[in-house]
Steps between C-alpha positions, in 0.01 A plus 500: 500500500383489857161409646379863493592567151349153363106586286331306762171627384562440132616150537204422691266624257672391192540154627179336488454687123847360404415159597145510344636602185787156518159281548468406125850355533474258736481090403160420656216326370260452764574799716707370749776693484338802465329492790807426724687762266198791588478394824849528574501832306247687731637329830860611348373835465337549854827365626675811343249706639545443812827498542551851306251682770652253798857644439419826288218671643451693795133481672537804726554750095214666358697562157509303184798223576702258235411809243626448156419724203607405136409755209280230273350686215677845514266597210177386699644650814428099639779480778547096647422695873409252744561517921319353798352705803285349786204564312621197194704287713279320677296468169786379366557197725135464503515427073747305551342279740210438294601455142750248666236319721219569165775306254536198730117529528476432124712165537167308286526724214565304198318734250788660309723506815784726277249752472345483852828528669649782246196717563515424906872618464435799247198576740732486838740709336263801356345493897850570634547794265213679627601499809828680459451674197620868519445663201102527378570330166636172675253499771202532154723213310520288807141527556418457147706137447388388815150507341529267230635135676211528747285553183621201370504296804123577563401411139702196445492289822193672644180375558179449281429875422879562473523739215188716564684583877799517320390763290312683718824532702742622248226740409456628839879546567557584141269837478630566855833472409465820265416757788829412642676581135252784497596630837843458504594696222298749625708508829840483260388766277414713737743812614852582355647196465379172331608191736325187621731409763222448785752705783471790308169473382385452894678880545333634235239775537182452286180728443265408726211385247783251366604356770161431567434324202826351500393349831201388353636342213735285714204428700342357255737332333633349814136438666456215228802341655439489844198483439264825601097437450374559240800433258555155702261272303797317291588364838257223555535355123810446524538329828223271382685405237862528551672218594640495853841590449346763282255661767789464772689741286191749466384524812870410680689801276282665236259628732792674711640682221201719462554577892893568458395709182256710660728573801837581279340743262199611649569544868900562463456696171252680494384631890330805376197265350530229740329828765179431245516143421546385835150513653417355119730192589330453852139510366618223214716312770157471703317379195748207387465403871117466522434462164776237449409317795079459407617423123739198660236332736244477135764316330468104472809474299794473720747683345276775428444525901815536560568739181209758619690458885781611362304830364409531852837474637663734257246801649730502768794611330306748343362654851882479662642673181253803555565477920738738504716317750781313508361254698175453177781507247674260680221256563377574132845343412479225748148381369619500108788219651269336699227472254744387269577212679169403628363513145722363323512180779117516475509479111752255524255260724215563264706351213516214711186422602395563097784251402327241756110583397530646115240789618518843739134498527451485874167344511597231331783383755448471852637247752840507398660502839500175558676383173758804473543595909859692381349700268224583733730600771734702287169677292407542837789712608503679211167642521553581886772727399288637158215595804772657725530280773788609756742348493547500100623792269129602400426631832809745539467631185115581533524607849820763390291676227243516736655641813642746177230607390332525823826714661509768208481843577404613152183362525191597676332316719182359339724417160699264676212373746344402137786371358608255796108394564463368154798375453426293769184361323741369266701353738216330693369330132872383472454202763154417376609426088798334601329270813221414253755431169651261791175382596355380110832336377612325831223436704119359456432194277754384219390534159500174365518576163888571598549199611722621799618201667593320170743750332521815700869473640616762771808778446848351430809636631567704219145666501572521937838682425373774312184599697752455848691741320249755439328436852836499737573874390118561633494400820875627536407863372191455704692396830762780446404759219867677517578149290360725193429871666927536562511515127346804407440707864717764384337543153156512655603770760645683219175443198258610798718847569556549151140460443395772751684731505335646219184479700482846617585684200252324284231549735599843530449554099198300533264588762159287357257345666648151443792628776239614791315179404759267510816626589544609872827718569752419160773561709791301645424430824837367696327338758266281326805392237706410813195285643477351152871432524454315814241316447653369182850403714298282753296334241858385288709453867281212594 
């Protein structure tokens, strides 16, 4: 069998579930071996990863690569149909990363350490599937078993009020989960044929009050995920009380699977709705921003801080999924990798300051710069790049949804003159949150209840390694964006002409008020794609 023909994509998802389930047969009594064994499971599996795209995938294809399809359930119609595009790839490498980096991270856990490190395997593998699922059914079970470790991992080794955000999270994700059953059989059933291979059900044509509610079912289901105000309020409980591999994970991975998810199905799948939703997506892009951003600078628990910034950050994909341009989709793409790495280093730093101080109440640390300087400094860098200093990943990926939003000929004028000036409230309450979260737990008097300069000890070199590793890809990104933008050019050229080209016709069919209001001219104008186009080339050429 040669490289080509070898199930790269299965053996990388099966792996980490294989070795979870050979846990309960290792010797180990204190959890020593486990962790090395996990540890060298998820690094094994990256490894794999990287090598299979290094040698088997080609950056400058639009088209699913290492396809392979295996009939499953014949009776179910459940096919084994994964393949990776530049859409999942960098998503990919950007799970891998994390759950590799979030295992190490849990090095202390000594709490049922079989357990932790089966579900942190189970869990890696489930987040894989998602990503290169091809067939509905998968895509649902992926999502579905993914759900359940970080249930588990929340309620066990979380915080105080462990199981009540627990709960509340497997009951948000839970009830959402149904409107993608709901919706997808909907999109299988509907026509001649019966299939839920996601290819054909893309080329599918669907009534036009379906599709619409098919649109808003995923919406929904996937708005949870990301998350989209209102349905984002599961978000803060369980950062405040997930441990900090745990909250890595979320904000690092789960959060982006609601962005891939709404992209893949509802922008690739189903263009016909996207025409209505789109404005619908700016408007509640806008509103994570601002409203995300004032929620964040109430907060005097650190981790919730940093879990409503990471509402804010997330309206950003949703305004460069409804831009219209390659260069939004693009930067929409670029800001779910960046924000995955910036959170999940952020997250990671919290863990460590709460391992140091046993609280995350800000107001009851302060002055901890002079007893932990290297967790200052590196805290410090993270939350430049969370506020989009340049420099870091943060500010590309901001300043590419806005320069798509702000170049797209589908809107008019005054929409996109609203969108881009409130936005940009958010983005000037960014640097305020973060400089004042800064400001309470590292500067001003110590607390001396603490006792800082008795038993407050600064990072160790394992704690330095796995922020470093988080950070470098920042400020590399950040120096020269085609690091991650080379990955998935092509596929953002292509979602942004696939998306409107169906401009015209819809507004055509649909001449309302909403398109003299906030559409402009739905047409495909060649000269401003071509601008878009080269903007988007000098900003990844240097």
């Amino acid at each position: 069998m040669n490289a080509i023909e070898f199930p790269w994509l299965t053996a990388i998802i099966l792996l980490p579930l294989v070795a979870a389930l050979a846990i309960p047969l290792i010797p180990d009594k204190e959890g020593r071996t486990v962790r090395w064994y996990g540890l060298g499971v998820a690094f094994a599996d990256f490894a794999l990863m990287i090598y299979a795209f290094w040698y088997n995938y080609d950056f400058q294809s639009s088209t699913l690569q290492l396809v392979e399809n295996y009939p499953w359930i014949p009776q179910l119609g459940l096919h084994w149909a994964v393949g990776v595009d530049g859409l999942s790839m960098p998503l990919l490498l950007l799970t891998g990363l994390i759950n590799t980096l979030a295992i190490f991270a849990a090095w202390k856990v000594n709490t049922k350490p079989r357990l932790f490190y089966g579900l942190m395997l189970a869990m890696y593998s489930a987040q894989l599937g998602v990503f290169v699922a091809q067939d509905l059914l998968l895509f649902f079970l992926m999502w579905e078993i993914e759900l359940v470790p970080i249930y588990l991992l929340i309620s066990i080794w979380g915080g105080q009020n462990r199981r009540y955000a627990a709960t509340k999270f497997i009951l948000y994700t839970a009830a959402a989960s149904i409107f993608i059953l709901i919706a997808g059989f909907a999109m299988a059933f509907s026509g001649d044929t019966v299939t839920f291979d996601m290819a054909t059900l893309g080329m599918k044509e669907y009534p036009k009050t379906l599709e619409l509610l098919v649109y808003a079912g995923f919406l929904i289901a996937f708005g949870v995920k990301l998350p989209i105000f209102p349905l984002h309020t599961w978000l803060p409980d369980a950062h405040g009380e997930a441990s900090a591999p745990g909250s890595m994970i979320l904000a690092g991975v789960l959060l982006k699977m609601g962005g891939y998810a709404l992209i893949r199905f509802n922008v690739e799948m189903l263009p016909n709705a996207h025409v209505t939703f789109a404005p619908v997506l700016a408007v509640l892009g806008v509103v994570n921003i601002v409203y995300g951003a004032c929620c964040a600078f109430a907060q005097t628990n650190l981790k919730r801080r940093l879990a409503y910034s990471s509402i804010a950050h997330m309206g950003f994909v949703l305004i460069g999924i409804a831009s219209y341009t390659e260069l939004g989709i693009s930067g929409a793409v670029l800001q779910m990798v960046s924000h995955g790495l910036i959170a999940a280093s952020l997250f990671f730093l919290s863990g460590v300051t709460y391992d140091r101080t046993h609280t995350l109440m800000m107001d009851k640390m302060g002055g901890m710069a002079k007893v932990m300087p290297k967790t200052f400094a590196l805290f410090t860098i993270g939350s430049m790049a969370s506020l989009a200093l340049p420099g870091m990943s943060g500010f590309v990926g901001e300043l590419m949804v806005f320069l798509g939003i702000a170049s797209s000929d589908v809107y008019s004028s005054s929409f996109k003159v609203v969108v881009v000036l409130l936005s940009a409230v958010g983005v000037i309450l960014t640097p305020i949150y973060l400089l004042s979260m800064l400001r309470q737990v590292f500067y001003g008097e110590q607390n001396k209840e603490l006792h800082l300069d008795a038993v407050i000890s600064d990072v160790k070199p394992r704690e330095i390694f796995i922020t470093a590793c988080l950070l470098l890809p920042i400020i590399g990104i950040g120096f020269y964006p085609k690091l991650a933008t080379q990955t998935y050019d092509v596929k953002a050229v292509e979602l942004a002409a696939h998306a409107r080209q169906v401009l015209p016709v819809v507004a055509h069919q649909q001449p309302s008020s909403l398109y003299s209001r906030i559409f402009s001219a739905p047409t495909l104008a060649t000269s401003q794609v071509e601008s878009s186009i080269n903007i988007l080339s000098k900003l990844t050429s240097h």
